[in-house]
C-alpha positions as CSV (number, residue, x, y, z in Angstrom):
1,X,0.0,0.0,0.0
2,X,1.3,3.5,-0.9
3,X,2.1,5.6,2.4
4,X,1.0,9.3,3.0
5,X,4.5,9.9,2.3
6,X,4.8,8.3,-0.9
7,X,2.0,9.7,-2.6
8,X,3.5,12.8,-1.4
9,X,6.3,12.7,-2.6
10,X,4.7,11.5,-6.1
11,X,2.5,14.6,-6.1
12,X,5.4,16.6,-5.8
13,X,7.2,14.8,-8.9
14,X,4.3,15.5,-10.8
15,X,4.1,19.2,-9.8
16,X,7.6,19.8,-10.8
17,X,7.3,17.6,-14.4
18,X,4.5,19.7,-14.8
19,X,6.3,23.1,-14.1
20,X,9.2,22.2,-15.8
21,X,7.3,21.1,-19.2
22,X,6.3,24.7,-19.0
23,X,9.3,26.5,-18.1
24,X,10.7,24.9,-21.4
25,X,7.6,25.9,-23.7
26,X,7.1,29.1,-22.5
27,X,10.4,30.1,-20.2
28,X,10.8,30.7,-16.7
29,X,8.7,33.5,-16.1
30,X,5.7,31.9,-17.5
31,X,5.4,30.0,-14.7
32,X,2.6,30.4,-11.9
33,X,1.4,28.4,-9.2
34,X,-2.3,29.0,-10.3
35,X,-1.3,27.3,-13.9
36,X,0.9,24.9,-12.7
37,X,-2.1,23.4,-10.2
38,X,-4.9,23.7,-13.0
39,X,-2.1,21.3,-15.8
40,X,-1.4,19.2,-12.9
41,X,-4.7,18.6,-11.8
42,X,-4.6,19.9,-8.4
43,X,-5.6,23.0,-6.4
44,X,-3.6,26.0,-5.7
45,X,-3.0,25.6,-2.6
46,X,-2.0,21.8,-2.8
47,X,0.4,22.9,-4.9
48,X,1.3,26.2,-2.1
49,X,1.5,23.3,0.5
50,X,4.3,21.3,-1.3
51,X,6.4,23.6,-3.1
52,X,6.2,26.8,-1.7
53,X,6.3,30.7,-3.4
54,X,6.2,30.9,-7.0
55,X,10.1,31.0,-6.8
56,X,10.4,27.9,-4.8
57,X,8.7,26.2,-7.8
58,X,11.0,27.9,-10.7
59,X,14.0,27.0,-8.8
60,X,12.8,23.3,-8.1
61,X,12.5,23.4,-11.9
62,X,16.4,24.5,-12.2
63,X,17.5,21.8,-9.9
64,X,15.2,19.3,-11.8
65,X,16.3,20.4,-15.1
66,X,20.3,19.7,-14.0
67,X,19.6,16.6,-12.4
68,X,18.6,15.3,-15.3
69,X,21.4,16.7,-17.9
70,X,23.9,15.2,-15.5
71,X,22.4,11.6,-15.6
72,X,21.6,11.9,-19.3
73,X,25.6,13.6,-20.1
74,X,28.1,13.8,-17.5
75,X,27.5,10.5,-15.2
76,X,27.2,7.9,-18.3
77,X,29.8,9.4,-19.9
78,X,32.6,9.2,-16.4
79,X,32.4,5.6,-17.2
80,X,34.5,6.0,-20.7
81,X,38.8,6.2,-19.9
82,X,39.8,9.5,-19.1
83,X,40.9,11.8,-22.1
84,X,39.6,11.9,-25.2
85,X,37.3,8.6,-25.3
86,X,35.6,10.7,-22.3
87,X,35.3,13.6,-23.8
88,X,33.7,12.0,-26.9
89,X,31.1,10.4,-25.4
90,X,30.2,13.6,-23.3
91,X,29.7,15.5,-26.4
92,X,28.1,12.5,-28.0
93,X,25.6,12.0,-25.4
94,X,25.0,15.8,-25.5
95,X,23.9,15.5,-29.0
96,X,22.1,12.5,-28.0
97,X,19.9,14.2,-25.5
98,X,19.3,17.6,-28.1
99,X,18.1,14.9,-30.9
100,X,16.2,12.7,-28.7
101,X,14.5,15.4,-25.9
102,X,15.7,19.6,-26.6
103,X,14.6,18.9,-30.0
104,X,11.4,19.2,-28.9
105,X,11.2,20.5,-25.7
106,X,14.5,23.3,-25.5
107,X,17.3,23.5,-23.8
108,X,16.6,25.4,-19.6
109,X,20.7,26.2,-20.1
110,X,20.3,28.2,-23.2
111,X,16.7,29.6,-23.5
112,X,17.5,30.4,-20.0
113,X,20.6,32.6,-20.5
114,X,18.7,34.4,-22.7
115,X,16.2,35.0,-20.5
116,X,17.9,36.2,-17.3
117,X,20.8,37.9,-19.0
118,X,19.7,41.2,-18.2
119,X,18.3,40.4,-15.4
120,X,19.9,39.9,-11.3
121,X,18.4,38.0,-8.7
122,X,18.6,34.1,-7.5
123,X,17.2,32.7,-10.3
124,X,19.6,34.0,-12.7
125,X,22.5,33.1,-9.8
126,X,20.9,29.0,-9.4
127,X,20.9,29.3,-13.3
128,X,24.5,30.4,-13.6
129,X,26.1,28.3,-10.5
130,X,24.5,25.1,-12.9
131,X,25.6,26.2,-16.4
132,X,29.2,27.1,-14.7
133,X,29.3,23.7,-12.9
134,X,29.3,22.5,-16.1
135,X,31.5,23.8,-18.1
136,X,33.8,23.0,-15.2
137,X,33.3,19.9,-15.9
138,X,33.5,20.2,-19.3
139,X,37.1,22.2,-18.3
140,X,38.4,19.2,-16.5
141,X,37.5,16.6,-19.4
142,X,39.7,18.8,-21.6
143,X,42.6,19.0,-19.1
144,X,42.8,15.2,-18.8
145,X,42.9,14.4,-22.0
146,X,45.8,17.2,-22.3
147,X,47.5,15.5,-19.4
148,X,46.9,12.2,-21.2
149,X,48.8,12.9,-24.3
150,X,45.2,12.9,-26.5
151,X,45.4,16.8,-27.3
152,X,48.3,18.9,-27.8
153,X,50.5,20.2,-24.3
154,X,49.3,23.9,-25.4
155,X,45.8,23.7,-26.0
156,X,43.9,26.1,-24.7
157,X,41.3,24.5,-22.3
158,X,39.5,27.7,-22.3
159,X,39.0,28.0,-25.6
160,X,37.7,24.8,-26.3
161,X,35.2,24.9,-23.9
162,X,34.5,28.3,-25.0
163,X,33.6,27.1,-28.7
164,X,31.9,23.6,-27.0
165,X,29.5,25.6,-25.3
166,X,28.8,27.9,-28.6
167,X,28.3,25.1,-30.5
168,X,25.7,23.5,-29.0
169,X,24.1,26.7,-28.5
170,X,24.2,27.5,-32.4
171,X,23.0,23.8,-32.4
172,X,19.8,24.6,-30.4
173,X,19.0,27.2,-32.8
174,X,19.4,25.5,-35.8
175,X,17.5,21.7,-34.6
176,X,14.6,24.2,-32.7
177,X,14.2,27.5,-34.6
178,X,15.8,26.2,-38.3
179,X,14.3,22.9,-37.8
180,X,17.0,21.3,-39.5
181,X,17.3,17.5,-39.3
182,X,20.5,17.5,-40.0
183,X,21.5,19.5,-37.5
184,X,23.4,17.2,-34.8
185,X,24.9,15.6,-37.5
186,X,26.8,19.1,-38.6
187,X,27.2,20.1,-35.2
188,X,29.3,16.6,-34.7
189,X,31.3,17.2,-37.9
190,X,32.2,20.9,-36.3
191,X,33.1,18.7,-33.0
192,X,35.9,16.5,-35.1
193,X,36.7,19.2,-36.7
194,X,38.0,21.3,-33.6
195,X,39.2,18.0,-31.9
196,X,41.2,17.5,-34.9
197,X,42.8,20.8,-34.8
198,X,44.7,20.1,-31.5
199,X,45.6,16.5,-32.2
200,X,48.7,15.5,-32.2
């Protein structure tokens, strides 16, 4: 039998799937408690009693929204050998998730530094602390396969995350607003392209 607890809990999953399905149509902002209860199915106030203000819910959506880029990307990919076969399959699994889910639903990291870039507060700072977590990550799969001998001693680490990060932004634009199918495909062949230039 489900506990009080468990069903609990499950309400508060499905507040949060609901909130973030929103947040990725329609941004951020767009969210309300009010809106969030009526797609859910539940009253405001259930949905006041679980989550909290309005900005309880948007950051629950944040934390929701990395959770799941890190087990879709980051964690899968730890279990390739450090260097370059890592860092392939992080950007491979990154493409992965744009053609199989941002395709169609967007991406909270980019639409989201578009949306808060003029903007101060702690959403924009729960935002940032995520997007910069990653490309720290992203920074220390490029050192190690420097260390290892994959890329040339003098890369810059910086750089290379700089123009990872810019591509799969230009790739969100082009698989969501250009609608191209081939989209992941070009962005991979820009990928091996860069790799290619700091090979040994």
């Amino acid at each position: 039998m489900e506990t009080r607890t468990e069903r609990s809990e499950a309400t508060l999953g499905a507040i949060v799937e609901t909130a973030l399905a929103m947040a990725l149509a329609d941004g951020l902002n767009s969210l309300s408690l009010g809106e969030v209860a009526k797609r859910a199915g539940l009253s405001k106030s259930g949905v006041f009693s679980r989550i909290g203000s309005r900005e309880a819910l948007q950051k629950a959506v944040i934390e929701e929204y990395a959770k799941r880029f890190l087990q879709d990307v980051f964690m899968p990919a730890m279990r390739e050998p450090r260097g370059l076969p890592r860092l392939n399959a992080i950007m491979h699994l990154w493409m992965k998730r744009v053609r199989e889910v941002e395709s169609r639903t967007g991406c909270l990291y980019s639409a989201g530094a578009f949306e808060f870039d003029d903007c101060e507060g702690p959403l924009r700072d729960l935002l940032l602390e995520h997007v910069l977590h990653w490309r720290a990550a992203l920074r220390r799969s490029v050192d190690l396969a420097i260390q290892v001998g994959h890329l040339l001693p003098d890369t810059d680490a910086e750089q290379i995350v700089f123009e990872l990060d810019g591509l799969f932004v230009a790739l969100m634009r082009e698989a969501r607003f250009l609608r191209d199918p081939l989209a992941c495909d070009r962005a991979w062949t820009a990928y091996e392209r860069l790799i290619r230039s700091v090979t040994p």
